[in-house]
PARO-971076 format. One record per residue (C-alpha): x, z, y; residue in one letter. Coordinates in steps of 0.02 Angstrom, whole numbers, padded with zeros to 5 digits, always signed. Layout:
XZYa ...
REM end
This chain:
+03724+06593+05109x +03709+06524+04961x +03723+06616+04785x +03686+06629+04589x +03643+06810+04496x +03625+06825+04312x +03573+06989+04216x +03605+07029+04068x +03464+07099+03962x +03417+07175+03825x +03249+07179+03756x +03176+07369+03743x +03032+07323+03619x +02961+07174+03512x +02843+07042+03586x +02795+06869+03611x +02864+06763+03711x +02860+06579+03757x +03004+06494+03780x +02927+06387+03929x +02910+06565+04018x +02950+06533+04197x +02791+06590+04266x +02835+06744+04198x +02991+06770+04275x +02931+06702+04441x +02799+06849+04430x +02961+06955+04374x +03047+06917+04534x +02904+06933+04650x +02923+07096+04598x +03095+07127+04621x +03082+07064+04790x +02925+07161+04833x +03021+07328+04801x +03145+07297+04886x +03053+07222+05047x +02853+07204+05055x +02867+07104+05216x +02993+07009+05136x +02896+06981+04987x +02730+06928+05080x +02834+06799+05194x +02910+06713+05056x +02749+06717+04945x +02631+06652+05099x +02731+06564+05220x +02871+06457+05131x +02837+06303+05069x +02991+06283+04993x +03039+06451+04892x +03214+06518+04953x +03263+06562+04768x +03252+06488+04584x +03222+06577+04422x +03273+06510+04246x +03168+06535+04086x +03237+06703+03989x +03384+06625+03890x +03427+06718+03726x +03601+06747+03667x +03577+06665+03521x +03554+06471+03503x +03378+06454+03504x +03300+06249+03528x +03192+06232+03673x +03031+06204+03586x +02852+06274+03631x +02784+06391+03489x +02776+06564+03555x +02902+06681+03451x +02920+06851+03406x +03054+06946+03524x +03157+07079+03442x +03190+07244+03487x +03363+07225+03544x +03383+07064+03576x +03498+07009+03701x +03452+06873+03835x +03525+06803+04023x +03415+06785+04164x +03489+06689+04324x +03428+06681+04478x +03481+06592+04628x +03446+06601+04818x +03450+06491+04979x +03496+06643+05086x +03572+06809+05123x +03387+06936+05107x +03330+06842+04952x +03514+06868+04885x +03519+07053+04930x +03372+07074+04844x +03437+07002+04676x +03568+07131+04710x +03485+07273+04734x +03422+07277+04558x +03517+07413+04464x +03610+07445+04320x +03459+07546+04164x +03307+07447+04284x +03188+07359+04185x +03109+07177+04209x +02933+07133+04119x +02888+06982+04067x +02726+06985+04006x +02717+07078+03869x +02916+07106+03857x +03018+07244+03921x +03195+07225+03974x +03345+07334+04012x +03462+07260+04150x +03623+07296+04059x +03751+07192+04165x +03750+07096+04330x +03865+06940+04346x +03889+06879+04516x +04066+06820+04504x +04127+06634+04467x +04276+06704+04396x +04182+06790+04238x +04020+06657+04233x +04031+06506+04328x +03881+06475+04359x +03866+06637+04467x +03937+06719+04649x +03895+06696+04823x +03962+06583+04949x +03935+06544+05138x +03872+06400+05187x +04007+06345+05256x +04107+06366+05111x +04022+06260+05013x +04028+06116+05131x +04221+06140+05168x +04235+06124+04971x +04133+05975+04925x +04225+05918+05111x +04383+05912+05042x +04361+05851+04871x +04409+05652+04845x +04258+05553+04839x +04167+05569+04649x +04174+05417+04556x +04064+05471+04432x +03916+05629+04444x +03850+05700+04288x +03707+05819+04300x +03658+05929+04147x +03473+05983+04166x +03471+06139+04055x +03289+06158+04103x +03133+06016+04126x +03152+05909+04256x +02986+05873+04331x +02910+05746+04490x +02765+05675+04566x +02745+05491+04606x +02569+05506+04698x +02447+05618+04569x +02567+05557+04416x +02693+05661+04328x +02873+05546+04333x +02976+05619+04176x +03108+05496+04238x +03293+05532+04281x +03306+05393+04426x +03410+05417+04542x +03319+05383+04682x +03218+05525+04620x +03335+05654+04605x +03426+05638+04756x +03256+05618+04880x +03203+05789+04771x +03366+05869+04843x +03384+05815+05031x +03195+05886+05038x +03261+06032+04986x +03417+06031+05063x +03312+06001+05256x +03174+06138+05207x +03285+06265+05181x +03372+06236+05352x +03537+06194+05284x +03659+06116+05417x +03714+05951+05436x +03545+05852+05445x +03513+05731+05292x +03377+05613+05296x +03296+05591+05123x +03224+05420+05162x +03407+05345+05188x +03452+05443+05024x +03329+05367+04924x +03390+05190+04981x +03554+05226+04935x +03520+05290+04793x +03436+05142+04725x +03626+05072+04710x +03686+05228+04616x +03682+05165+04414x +03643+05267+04250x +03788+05225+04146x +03754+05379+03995x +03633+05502+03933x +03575+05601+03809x +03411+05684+03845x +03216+05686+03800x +03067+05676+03903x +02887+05766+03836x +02764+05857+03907x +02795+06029+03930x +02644+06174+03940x +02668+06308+04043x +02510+06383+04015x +02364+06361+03893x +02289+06202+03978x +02450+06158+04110x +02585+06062+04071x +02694+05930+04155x +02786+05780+04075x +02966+05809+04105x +03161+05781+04039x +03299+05882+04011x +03478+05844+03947x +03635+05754+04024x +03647+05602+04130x +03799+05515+04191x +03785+05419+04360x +03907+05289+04430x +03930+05299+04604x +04050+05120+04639x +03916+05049+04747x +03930+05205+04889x +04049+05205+05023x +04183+05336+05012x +04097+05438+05148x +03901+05443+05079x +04010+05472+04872x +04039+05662+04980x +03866+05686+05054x +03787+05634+04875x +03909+05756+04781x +03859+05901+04922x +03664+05874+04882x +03716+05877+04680x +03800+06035+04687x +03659+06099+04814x +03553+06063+04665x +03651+06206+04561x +03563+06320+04682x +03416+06258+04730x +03359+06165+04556x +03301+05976+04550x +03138+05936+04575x +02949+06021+04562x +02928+06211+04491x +03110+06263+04519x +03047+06437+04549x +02965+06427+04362x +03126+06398+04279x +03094+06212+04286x +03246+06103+04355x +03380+06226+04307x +03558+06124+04315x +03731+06098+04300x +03841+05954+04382x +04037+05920+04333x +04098+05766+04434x +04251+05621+04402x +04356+05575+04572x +04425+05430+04622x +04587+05484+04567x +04546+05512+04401x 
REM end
């Protein structure tokens, strides 16, 4: 099962707050998940290597740039809060949160005033089967054309170096990893996907890369923003099996720290019929 929650919040008090505050709402949903299941909680927190959900930074309502100076939270303030997982318990844990609950992030207290889990009113929420989703991307016409919209940083590792680069290669090998550690059917190798995706072309974007701090000496170099690929080179058959691990990314997030708020994104797709 595969699925997207967002709350809606509203800030009970005034506070600081980063906007790079993923680590925050990582610790938020630790906690969410511990009260709903301590076994569950421990499992995911010592055994997985790959974390069965993602978190996004605390998103306020209003248009606020993603910069790093701390701000002062109103009391009041609205903000969205999404959180995806990889299977059914993590899901009915997001879920179980009620209605009046509050979240803390740091210093910042915050009434659940809504739950969205429905395509039809936000979609980038609901839950699917797995099977679902692969009978959709199944039988869609191949995608000419794949543009991902990183909302959050985008961050990778090339040996002890951070890669703030959207290459292809990259991104794909990033989600067949994830796609094979969370157990997903249909077995996808990530060493064939990186070949291929050498022959996948950047053809537009409009982004930035920087280092972003996540704490008061950590940071990462990263990018964010929209990136159009062109997909000609790939065989009909592989243009479906790189859309499936694009729209896996919607869940699972796109490269390192996805359960930080980093790799948050969005993908919208041309066909060959277009």
């Amino acid at each position: 099962m595969l699925g997207a929650v967002i709350y809606v919040l509203r800030a009970e008090n005034s506070a600081p707050l980063s906007p790079i505050n993923g680590r925050l709402m990582h610790a938020a949903f630790f906690k969410i998940l511990n009260e709903y299941s301590p076994a569950l909680c421990s499992f995911v927190h010592n055994e997985k290597n790959l974390k069965p959900f993602t978190v996004s930074f605390l998103e306020s309502a209003e248009e606020i740039a993603l910069v790093e100076e701390r701000r002062q939270v109103r009391r009041g303030e609205k903000f969205f809060w999404r959180v995806t997982g990889l299977n059914k318990e993590i899901l009915q844990a997001a879920l179980s949160v009620k209605v009046g609950e509050k979240i803390q992030a740091g210093g910042l207290i915050l009434r659940v005033e809504k739950i969205i889990c429905d395509g039809n009113i936000r979609i980038d929420s609901g839950v699917m089967s797995i099977e679902d989703f692969i009978l959709g991307v199944k039988h869609a016409p191949p995608a000419k054309e794949i543009c991902f919209n990183f909302v959050s940083p985008v961050s990778f590792r090339i040996d002890e170096f951070d890669a703030p680069y959207p290459r292809p290669e990259l991104i794909f090998a990033s989600l067949a990893d994830k796609w094979t550690q969370s157990e997903m059917p249909a077995a996808v190798d990530k060493k064939i996907i990186r070949e291929l995706a050498a022959q996948i072309r950047l053809t537009q974007w409009s982004g930035e890369s920087k280092k972003f701090y996540f704490g008061r000496d950590r940071g990462t170099l990263a990018f964010f923003g929209q990136f159009l690929y062109d997909f000609a080179a790939i065989s009909n058959d592989l243009k479906k099996v790189f859309l499936l691990l694009a729209k896996f990314g919607e869940f699972a997030g796109v490269g390192r720290l996805t359960g930080q708020g980093f790799g948050q994104t969005r993908v919208s797709w041309r066909t060959m019929a277009c």
